[in-house]
C-alpha positions in Angstrom: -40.2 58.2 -82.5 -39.7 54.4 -83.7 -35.7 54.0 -84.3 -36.5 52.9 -87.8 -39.0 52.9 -90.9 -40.7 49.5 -90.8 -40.4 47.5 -93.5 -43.2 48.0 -96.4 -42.2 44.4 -98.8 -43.0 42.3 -95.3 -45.2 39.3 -96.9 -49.1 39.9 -95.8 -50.6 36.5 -94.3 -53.3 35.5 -96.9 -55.9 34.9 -93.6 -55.0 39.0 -93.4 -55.3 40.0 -96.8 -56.7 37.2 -99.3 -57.0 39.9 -102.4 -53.3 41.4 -101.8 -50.3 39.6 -103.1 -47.5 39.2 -100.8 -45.4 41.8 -101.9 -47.0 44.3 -104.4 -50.7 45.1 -103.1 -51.8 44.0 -106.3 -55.4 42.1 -106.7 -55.1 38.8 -108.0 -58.6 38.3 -108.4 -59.8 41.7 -110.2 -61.0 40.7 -114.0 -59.6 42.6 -117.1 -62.6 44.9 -117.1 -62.2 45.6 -113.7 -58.6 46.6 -113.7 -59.7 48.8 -117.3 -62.5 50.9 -115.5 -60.4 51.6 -112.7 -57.5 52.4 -114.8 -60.1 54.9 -116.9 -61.6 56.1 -113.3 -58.1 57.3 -112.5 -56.7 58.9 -115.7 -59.7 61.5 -115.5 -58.8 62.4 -111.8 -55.3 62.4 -113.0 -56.3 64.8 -115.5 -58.8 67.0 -113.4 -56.5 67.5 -110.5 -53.7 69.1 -112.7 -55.9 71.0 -114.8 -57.1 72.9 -111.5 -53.9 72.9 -109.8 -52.9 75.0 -108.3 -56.0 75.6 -106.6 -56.6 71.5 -106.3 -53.1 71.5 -104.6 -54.4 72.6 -101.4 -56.6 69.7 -101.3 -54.7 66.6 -102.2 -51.0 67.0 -101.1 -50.4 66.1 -97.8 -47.6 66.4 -95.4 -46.3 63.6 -93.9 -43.6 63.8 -91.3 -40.9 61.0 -91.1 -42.3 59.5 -88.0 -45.9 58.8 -89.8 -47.6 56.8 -92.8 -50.6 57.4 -95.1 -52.7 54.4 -96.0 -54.4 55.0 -98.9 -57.5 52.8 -100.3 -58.0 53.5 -103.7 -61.2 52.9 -105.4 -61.4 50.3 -101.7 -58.2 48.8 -102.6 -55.4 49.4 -100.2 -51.9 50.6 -101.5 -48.2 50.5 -100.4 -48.0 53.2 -97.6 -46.8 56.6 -98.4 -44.4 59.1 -97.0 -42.3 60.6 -95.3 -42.5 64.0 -97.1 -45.0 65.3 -99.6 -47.9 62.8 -100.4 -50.6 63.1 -103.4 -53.8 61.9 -102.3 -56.6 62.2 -105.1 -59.7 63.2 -104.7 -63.0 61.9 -104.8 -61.5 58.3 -105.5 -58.7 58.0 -102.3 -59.6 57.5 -98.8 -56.7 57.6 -96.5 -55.6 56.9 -93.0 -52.6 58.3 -90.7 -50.6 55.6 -88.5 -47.9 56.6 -86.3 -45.1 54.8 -86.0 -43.5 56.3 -82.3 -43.3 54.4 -79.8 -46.9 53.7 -77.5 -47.2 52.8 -74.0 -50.1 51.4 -71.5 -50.2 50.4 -68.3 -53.2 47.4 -67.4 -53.5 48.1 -63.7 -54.1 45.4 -61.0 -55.9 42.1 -61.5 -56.1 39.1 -59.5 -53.7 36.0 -60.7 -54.5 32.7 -59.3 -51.1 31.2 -59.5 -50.3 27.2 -59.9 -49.6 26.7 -55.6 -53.5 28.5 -55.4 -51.8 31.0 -54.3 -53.4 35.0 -55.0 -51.7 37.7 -56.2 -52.4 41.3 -57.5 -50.5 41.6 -60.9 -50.2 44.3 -63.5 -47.8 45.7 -66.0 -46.5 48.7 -68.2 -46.2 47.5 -71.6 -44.4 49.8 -74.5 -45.3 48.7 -78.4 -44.8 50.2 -81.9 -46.4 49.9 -85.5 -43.6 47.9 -88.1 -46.6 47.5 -90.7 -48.6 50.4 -90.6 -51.0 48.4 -93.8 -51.5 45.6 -91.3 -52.3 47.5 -88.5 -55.1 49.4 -90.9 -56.6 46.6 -92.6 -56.4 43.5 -89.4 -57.6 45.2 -86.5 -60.7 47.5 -86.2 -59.5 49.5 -82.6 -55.4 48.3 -82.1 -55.1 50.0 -78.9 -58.4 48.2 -77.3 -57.2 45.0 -79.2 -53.8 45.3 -77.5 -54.5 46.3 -74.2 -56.8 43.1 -73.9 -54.7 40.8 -75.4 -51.4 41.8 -73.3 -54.1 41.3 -70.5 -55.3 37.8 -71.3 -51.5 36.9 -72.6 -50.5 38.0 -69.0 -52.9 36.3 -66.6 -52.6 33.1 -68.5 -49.1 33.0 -68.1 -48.7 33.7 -64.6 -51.7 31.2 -63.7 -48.7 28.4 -64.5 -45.9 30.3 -62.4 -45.5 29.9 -58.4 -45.8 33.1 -56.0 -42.4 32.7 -55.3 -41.2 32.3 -59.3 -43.4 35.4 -60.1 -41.6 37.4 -57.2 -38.4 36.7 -58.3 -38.0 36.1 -61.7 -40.0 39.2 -62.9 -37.9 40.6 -65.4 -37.5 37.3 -66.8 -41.5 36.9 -66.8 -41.4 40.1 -68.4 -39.4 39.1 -71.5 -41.1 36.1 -72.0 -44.6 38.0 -72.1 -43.0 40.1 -75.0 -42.6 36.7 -76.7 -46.3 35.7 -76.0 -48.0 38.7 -76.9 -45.8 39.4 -79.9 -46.8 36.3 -81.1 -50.8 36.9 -81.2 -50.1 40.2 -82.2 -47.6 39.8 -85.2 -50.4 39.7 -87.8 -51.3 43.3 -86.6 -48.4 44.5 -87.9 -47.3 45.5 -84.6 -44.9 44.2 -82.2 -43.9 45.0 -78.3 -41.1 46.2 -76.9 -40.6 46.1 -73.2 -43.4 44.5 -70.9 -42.9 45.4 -66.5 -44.5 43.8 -64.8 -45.8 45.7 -61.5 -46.7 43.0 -58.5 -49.2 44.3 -55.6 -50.2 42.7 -52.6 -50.5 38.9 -51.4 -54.3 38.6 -51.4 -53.9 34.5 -50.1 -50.9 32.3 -49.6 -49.9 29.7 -51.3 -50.6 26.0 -50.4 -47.6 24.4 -48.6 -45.6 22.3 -51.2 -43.5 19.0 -50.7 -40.5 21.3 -49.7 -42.6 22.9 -46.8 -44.7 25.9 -46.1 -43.5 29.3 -48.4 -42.6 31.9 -46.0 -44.1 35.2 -47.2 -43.8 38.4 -46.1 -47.0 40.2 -44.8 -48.5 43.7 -46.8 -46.5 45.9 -45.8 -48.1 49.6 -45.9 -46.7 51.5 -48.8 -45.3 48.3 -50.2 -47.9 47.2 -52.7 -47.7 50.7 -54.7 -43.9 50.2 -54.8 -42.0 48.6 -58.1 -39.0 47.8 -60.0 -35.6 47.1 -57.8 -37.1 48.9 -54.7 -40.2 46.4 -54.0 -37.2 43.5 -55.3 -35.5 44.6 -52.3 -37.7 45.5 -50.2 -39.2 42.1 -50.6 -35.9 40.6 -50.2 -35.0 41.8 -46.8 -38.2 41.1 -45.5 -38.1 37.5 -46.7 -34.5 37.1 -45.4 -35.2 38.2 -42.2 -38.4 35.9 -41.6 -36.6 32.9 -42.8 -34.0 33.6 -39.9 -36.0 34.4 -37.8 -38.7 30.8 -38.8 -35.4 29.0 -37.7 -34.8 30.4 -34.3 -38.2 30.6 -32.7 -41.7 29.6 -34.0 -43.5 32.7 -34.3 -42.5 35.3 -37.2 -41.8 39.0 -36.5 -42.0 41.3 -39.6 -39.9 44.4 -39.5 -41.8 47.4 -41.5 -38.6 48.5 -43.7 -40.1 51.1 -45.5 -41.6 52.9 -42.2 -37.7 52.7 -40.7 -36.3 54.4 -43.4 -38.6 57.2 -43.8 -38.0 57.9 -40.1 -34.2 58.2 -41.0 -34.8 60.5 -43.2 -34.3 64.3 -42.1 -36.3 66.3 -44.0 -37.5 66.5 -47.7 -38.0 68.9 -49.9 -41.5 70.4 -50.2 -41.0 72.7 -53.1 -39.7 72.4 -56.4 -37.2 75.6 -55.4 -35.7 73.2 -52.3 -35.7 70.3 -54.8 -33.9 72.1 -57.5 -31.0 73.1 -54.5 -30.8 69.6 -53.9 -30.3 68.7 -57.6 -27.7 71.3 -58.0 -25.5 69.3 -55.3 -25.6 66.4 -57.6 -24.6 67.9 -60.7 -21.3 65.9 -61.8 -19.3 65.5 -65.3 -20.6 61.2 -64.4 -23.3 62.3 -64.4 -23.7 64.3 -67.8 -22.0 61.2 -69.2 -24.9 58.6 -67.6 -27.6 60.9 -69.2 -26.3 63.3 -71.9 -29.3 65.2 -72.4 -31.4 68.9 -71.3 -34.9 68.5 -69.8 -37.5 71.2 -69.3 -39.8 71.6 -66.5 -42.9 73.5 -67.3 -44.6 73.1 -63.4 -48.1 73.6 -62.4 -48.3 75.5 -58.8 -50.7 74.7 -56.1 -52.3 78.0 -57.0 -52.4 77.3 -60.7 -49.3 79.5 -62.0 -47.1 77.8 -63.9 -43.4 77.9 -63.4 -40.2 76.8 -65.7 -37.6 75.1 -64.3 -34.6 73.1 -66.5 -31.8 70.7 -66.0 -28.9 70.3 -68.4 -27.4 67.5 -68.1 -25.8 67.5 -71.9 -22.4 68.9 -71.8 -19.9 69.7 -68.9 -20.6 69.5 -65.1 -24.1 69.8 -65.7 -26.8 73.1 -65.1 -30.2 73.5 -63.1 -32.2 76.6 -62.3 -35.5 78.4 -62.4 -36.5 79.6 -66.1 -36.2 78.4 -69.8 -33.3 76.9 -71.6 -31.3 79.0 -73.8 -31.7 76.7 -76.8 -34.3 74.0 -77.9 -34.4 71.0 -75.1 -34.3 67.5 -75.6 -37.4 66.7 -73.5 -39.8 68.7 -72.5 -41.9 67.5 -69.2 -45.8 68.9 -67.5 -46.6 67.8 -64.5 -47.8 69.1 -61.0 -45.7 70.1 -58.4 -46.6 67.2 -56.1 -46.2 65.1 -58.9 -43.0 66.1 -59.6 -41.7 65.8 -55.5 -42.9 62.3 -55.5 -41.3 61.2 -58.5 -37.9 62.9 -57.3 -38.5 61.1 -54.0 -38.9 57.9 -55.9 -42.7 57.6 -54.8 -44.2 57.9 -58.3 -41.9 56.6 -61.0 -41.5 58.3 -64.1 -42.9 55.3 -66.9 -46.1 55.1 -63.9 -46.7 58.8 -64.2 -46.5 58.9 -68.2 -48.7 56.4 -68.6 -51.6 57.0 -66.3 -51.6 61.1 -67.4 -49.5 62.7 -64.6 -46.9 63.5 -66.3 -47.0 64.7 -70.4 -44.0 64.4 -72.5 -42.5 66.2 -75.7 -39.9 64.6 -77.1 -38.0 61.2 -76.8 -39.9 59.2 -74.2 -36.6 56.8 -73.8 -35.0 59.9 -72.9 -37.5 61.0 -70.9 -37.1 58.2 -68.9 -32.8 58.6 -68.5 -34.5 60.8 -65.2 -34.5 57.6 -63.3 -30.6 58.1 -63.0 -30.7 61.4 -61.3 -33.6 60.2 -59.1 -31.2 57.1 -57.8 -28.6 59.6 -57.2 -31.0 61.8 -55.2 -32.6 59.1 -53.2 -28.9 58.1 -52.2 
């Protein structure tokens, strides 16, 4: 759900809406006889809807919860949104359009970036927007979602071509917040803006060109390493390039150490059940813990043979709860998702934000709070 009811009296860009003043959807250009017919048209609706209410009631009051909007065109003229709560919409002379205002997310998976050293690079990111104008994003844009996607694609690749391999790979999050900027910017007359954009780097398809400071020392694909994001490839990526640069110094030929395939050695065993994964979880519970997240999931799990089985954690009030079955009273977040979905995103090997947004995983509720998993997931890959 957005955090807040955009604002309705934001001034509409005359290239958006040349017939629409800037602040009360009124048509400058309509004549006097215009304005009178219409006036006449809707008197006699007026009219005819109460004198058949309450059977006409059915029809043209509508519902609107406090997370949506109703555009309404009037006789093809748009009008100030309506709702929350109960909405008259006339007949015969109103057409009207739902927007929701909650919170949307995409992923765009995986393109090649030629970077500024020549340098190639796979590159994609998880982008989160919401709707602010829900009469801009109506009237401006035919499909938003198509329009979106491809523009956050086109904003990304452009602004990467002017980056280094070495600036993308370690200033991502800053890359990130200035692709909010970008796209926000060629998206603002939408009546939509973005709120987080992550990006998600893959593997080194060529190396860059050497530079006047010398050849850039990068680390080889590692297997397992290109599906990796967030802090872990950041670190990942950062021990391998610290140990090749002291390595470059000693001797001339480079020797890569495959991190990932040490540490899953060191591992003893992992769960392969959502029973042995909730016994781990229960080790973990802790009053810091309940603090850090503050809120009750549920778990409805699909089964290799197709049953389904509940499972919930409370992490909302004292040391924290887990076990098999439903919650006593109404969760925060409700989660769906496979049981070998849900191991490999509790062994960190399919995050939570990946699996939301490509289908794995379905969500009812709060997806920021959804995501407030991650912290229990850190604690479990510990």
């Amino acid at each position: 759900m957005a955090s807040h009811s955009p604002d309705t009296t934001k001034d509409f860009p005359l290239t958006t809406c040349p017939m629409c003043l800037t602040t009360d959807f009124t048509d400058t250009t309509q004549g006097w006889l215009s304005w009178f017919c219409n006036l006449i048209v809707i008197f006699l609706v007026y009219i005819c809807t109460f004198v058949t209410f309450p059977i006409s009631g059915w029809f043209v009051l509508k519902t609107v919860p406090n997370y949506q909007r109703i555009v309404v065109f009037r006789l093809g003229r748009v009008c100030p949104p309506k709702g929350p709560g109960i909405v008259l919409v006339l007949p015969l002379i109103d057409q009207w359009q739902r927007v929701d205002l909650r919170t949307r997310a995409f992923n765009i998976p995986p393109c090649q970036v030629t970077t500024r050293d020549d340098g190639l690079l796979l590159v994609g990111a998880d982008i989160q927007f919401r709707i602010w104008n829900p009469v801009m994003s109506v009237i401006s844009v035919q499909d938003l979602n198509a329009s979106t996607r491809m523009t956050a694609q086109n904003a990304l690749t452009h602004s990467l071509a002017k980056k280094t391999v070495r600036e993308i790979q370690t200033e991502r999050v800053k890359l990130g917040e200035y692709l909010v900027m970008d796209i926000n910017e060629l998206t603002r007359h939408w009546g939509l803006e973005v709120d987080r954009v992550e990006l998600t780097l893959g593997s080194l398809l060529k190396a860059p060109d050497e530079g006047p400071s010398g050849p850039l020392i990068m680390p080889p694909s590692v297997p397992g390493l290109e599906g990796l994001t967030g802090p872990i490839q950041q670190l990942a990526m950062h021990f391998l390039g610290h140990s090749s640069s002291l390595q470059h110094q000693q001797e001339d030929s480079i020797t890569f150490t495959d991190e990932l395939s040490s540490a899953s050695q060191a591992v003893v065993a992992k769960p392969g059940s959502a029973e042995e994964l909730l016994g781990g979880v229960k080790l973990l519970l802790s009053e810091s813990l309940v603090r850090q997240v503050g809120a009750c999931f549920q778990f409805d799990i699909i089964l290799e043979d197709g049953q389904h089985q509940s499972y919930y954690v409370d992490l909302s009030q004292g040391a924290g709860e887990a076990g098999a079955g439903s919650l006593c009273r109404e969760p925060d977040v409700t989660l769906s998702m496979s049981e070998s979905d849900l191991l490999a995103m509790f062994q960190g090997e399919l995050r939570p934000f990946a699996a939301y947004t490509c289908g794995r995983l379905k969500i009812q509720g709060d997806i920021k709070t959804a995501m407030k998993l991650e912290e229990l997931i850190k604690l479990l890959k510990k």
